[in-house]
Every structure is written in C-alpha cells, then in structure tokens.
N, C-alpha and C positions, 0 to 999 in steps of 0.2 A: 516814370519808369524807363532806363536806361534798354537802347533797343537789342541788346545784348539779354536781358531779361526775359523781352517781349519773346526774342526766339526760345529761349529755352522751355518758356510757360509753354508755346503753342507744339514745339517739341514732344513738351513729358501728354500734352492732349492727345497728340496721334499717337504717341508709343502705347499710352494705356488703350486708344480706342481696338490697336493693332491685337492687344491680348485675345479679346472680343475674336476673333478670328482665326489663333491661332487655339485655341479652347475649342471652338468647333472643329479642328484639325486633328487634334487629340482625343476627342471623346468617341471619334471612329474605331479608338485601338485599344483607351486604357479608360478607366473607371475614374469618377467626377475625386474621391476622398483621395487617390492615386494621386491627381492633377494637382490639389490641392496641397498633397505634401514635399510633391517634387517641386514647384513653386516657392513654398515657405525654407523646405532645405537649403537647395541652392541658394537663397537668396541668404539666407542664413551664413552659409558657408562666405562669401562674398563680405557681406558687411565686417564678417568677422576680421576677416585679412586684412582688411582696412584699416579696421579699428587697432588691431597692435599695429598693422605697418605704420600708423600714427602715432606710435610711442604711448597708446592709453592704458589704464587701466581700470579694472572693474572694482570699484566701491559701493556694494549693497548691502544693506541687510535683506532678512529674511521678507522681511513686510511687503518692502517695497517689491525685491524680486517677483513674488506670487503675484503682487497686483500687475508687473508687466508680462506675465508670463498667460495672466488673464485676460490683459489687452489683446496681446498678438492669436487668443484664440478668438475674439471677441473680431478682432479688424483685419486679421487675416485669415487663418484655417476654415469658418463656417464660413465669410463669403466668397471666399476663393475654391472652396468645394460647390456651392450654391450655382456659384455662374457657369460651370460646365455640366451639372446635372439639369438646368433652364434650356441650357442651347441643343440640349436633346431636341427642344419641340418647339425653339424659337429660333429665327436668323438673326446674323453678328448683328445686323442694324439695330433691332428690336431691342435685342439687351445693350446694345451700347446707351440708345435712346432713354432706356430705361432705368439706366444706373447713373442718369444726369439726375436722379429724384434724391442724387446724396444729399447736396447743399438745403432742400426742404425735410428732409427728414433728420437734417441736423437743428433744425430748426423745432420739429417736434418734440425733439429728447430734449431738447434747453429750456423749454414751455415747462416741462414736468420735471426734472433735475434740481435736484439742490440747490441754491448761488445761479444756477443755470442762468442765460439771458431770454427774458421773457418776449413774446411774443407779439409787435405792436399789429397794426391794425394791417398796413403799407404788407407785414408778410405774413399774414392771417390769409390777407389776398393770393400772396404769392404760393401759398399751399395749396390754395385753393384751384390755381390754372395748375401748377403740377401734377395734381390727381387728374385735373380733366386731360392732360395730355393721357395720361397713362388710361385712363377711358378710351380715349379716341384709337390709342393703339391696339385696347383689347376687343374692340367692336369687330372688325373683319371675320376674329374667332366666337365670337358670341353667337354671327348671325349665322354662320357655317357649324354648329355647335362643337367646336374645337375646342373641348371645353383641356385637354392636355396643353392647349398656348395659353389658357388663360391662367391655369396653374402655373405655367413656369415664366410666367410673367409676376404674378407673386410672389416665386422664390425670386425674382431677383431685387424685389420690392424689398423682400428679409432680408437681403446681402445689404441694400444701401441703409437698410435701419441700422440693421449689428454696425455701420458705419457711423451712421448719427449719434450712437452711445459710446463707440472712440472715442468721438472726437470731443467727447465731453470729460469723458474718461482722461486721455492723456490732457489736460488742463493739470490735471494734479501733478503730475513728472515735470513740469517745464523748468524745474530746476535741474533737471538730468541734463546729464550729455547725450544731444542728440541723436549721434550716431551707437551709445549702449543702448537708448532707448530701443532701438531698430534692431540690436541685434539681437536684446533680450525678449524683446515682441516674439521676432519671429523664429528663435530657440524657443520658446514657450509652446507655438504654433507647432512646430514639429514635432516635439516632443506628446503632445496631446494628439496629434494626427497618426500617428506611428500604430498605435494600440491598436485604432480604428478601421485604416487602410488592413491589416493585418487578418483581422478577424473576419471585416466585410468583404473584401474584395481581395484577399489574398496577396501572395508577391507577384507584381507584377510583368509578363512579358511584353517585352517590349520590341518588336522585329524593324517597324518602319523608320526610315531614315527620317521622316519628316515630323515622325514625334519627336523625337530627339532635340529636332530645331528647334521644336514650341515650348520644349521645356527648356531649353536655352534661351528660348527669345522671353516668355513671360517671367522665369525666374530672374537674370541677370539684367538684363532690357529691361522690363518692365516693374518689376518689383525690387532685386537689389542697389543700383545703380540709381533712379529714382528716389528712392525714400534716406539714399544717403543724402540726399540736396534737398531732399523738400521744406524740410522745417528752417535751412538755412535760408531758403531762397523766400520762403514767408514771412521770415522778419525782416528779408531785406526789401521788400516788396509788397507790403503786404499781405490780408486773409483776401481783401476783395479783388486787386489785384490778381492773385493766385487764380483765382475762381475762372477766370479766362478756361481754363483748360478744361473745365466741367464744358463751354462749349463745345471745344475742338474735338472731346473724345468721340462724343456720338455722330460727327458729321465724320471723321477716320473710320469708324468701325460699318457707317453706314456703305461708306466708298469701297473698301476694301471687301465688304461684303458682296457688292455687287461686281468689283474687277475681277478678284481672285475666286469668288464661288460660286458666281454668275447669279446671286440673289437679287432680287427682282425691286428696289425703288417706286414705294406704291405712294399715291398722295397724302392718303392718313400716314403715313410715319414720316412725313413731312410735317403734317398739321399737328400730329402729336409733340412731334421734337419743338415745332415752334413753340405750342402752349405749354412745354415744361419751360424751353429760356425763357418765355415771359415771365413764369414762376420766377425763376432765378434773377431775373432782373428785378422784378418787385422787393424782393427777398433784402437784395444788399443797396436799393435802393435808388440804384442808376435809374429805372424806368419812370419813374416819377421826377426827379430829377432831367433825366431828357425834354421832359414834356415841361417843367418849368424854365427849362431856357428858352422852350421853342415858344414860350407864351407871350405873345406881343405886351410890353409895357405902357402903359395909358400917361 
C-alpha cells in the first residue's frame, strides 16, 4: 500500500475517533435523534453536490431505491442516534474503544447471513477476545453498580451490530455507483429521522457556537467527505488493508478525550482496547500470521 494510502487510512481513524468527542459536545444542548439527523442531512446535502458537480445521474428503480433507503437507516440514522444517547453516561474513550467491536460484529451477521462468509475457527477466537475487551471495559461499572455505563455500553454494542448487517447488506449494491449509494443511504436516513426528531424531541434550539461546529465537523468531516472515498479507497487497498483505521479511531477518541475534556485514561480501557485489537487481528488473520513468521524454522 502506497504511503499516500497509509496517511489517508490513519486520517479517516482519527476523524471518526474525533466524532466520539464532538457528540459529547453536542449532547450538552440538543437531543441524541437531533444529532443524528443533522449528521445524516448535512452529509446528505454534501454528497449530493458532488455527485451532479460530477455530471452523474440517478438510475433506480423502485426496489432497489427502498432497499438503500433501508440501508442508510439501518448504517446511519439508528447508530448515529445510539452513539450520542451512550455518551450521556459513557466517556469519548469508552465509546470510541467500543465501536472498534464493528469489524467482529461483521463477522457475526456473515456467520447467520445468507451467501454470508462463515466463520473459521482463527475468528470464532477473535470474537471471542472482543467481547472480553468489552468486559473488562464494563467491570469499573459493574463493581461501582453503574449499572447506566453498562447500559450505554450496549447501546453502542447495537450501533456497531446495525453496522455488521450493512455491511452485509450493501454486498448486494456493489453494482451501484458508489457515490448514489451514499447519497441515497443517507436521503433515506433523513428522511426516516425527520418524523422521529419531530415528534420526540421537537425543533430544535440551537444557541451554542460550539454545536454548530460538531454538527459541521461530524456531518461534513466525518461522515460526508469520508464515505465519498471510502469504498473507492477499499478496492484500491483493500477490506483488510482499510481495517487499519478500526485501530486509529479508538486511540483518537481516547486522546482527545482526555486533552479536550480532561477525561481521565484508566488501565482497563487500555486492556480492554488491547483485547478488542487482538480480536481484530485474529479476525483478518495478521495475528496468527505474525506468530508464524516469528516461528523459528527447524
């Protein structure tokens, strides 16, 4: 991989770990379904520009439309509401640490999925240290009986699942153009969010300058700008390749946690982060692979 790649992979890892951060900035002023549709909008709006300022045009039918209109509620709207209603009673760290459980919960839906790719032994293991990470992260709250962190530690468990059934999900569009995919994901997202925000949480006021930024930085930053490159930059680089960034997010989200909101770097959300990578390493295969280079030949 060209090192022009390598930057951009560990790039898109800190922007997404950065959302982590800026979700805890926002949940002080406006409601989690709010965050959620101002994220999918904007980024909606963006992709869109793009896609005619690229001279495209939209070719669907009906069929297909619905089914991406059910992806982008399915991979954006519920886990993009999930993650600021968690950080009510978790720190950036904890949910960034814990939304590293994507790459194994994609692994679960493919186990039960139609065609899906099943599950060998190598990441049967690898699921297995990702849950104990996410143990070791819910112990602090267990033994304190915080039983609110351990709850929003499973909503963010549900945000990276609704992920694992995307990613299984858009398998079927990979005839689409990338960039309709993304914009009709996250028209779909908004449009389903809209009804919801409305009813639950009303229109929003919005007074602080520094909302404002967060829903500039996670919409445009983090979610439009992003998911126009992503599936470009995966076939040029590939799925395991990509996966780099699953590390970078949660050591970003962990840092900035602690510079910008003075949260506190304990040694379980070290140990838990490590035993998710291990997960993830098992998963695609490197960690086994490491240990047979390191294995002396006879």
């Amino acid at each position: 991989m060209r090192i022009s790649d390598w930057l951009i992979v560990i790039l898109l890892g800190t922007v997404w770990g950065g959302s982590f951060l800026f979700n805890a900035i926002m949940v002080k002023e406006i409601d989690p379904i709010t965050i959620s549709f101002g994220r999918v909008f904007f980024a909606a709006l963006l992709c869109w520009a793009v896609f005619f300022a690229l001279g495209k045009r939209v070719s669907l039918n009906g069929k297909t439309l619905l089914g991406l209109f059910v992806l982008g509620v399915i991979n954006f709207a519920i886990p993009f509401a999930l993650f600021p209603l968690a950080q009510k009673s978790v720190s950036v760290g904890v949910s960034g640490i814990t939304n590293a459980l994507t790459p194994i919960m994609v692994v679960i839906v493919s186990q039960l999925w139609p065609g899906g790719e099943k599950a060998t032994f190598n990441k049967s293991l690898g699921v297995l240290a990702g849950f104990t990470g996410v143990t070791i992260l819910a112990i602090p709250a267990l033994q304190q009986g915080g039983h609110s962190e351990v709850w929003a530690i499973g909503l963010i468990m549900l945000a990276t699942l609704c992920y694992g059934f995307a990613m299984n999900i858009i398998r079927s569009y990979h005839h689409i153009d990338s960039t309709l995919t993304v914009c009709v994901a996250l028209t779909g997202a908004s449009l389903a969010l809209f009804p919801f925000m409305l009813a639950i949480e009303g229109v929003p006021t919005i007074a602080k300058p520094e909302t404002w930024w967060s829903i500039g930085y996670i919409s445009i930053i983090a979610t439009g700008i992003p998911f126009l490159i992503v599936y470009k930059l995966v076939e040029r680089v590939g799925a395991t390749n990509f996966s780099t960034a699953t590390f970078v997010a949660p050591i970003s989200a962990l840092i900035l946690g602690f510079v910008v909101l003075g949260e506190p770097i304990l040694p379980v959300h070290l140990f838990g982060m490590l035993a998710i990578f291990v997960g993830i390493l098992m998963i695609d295969g490197r960690l086994f692979l490491l240990f047979k280079k390191a294995k002396p030949s006879i």
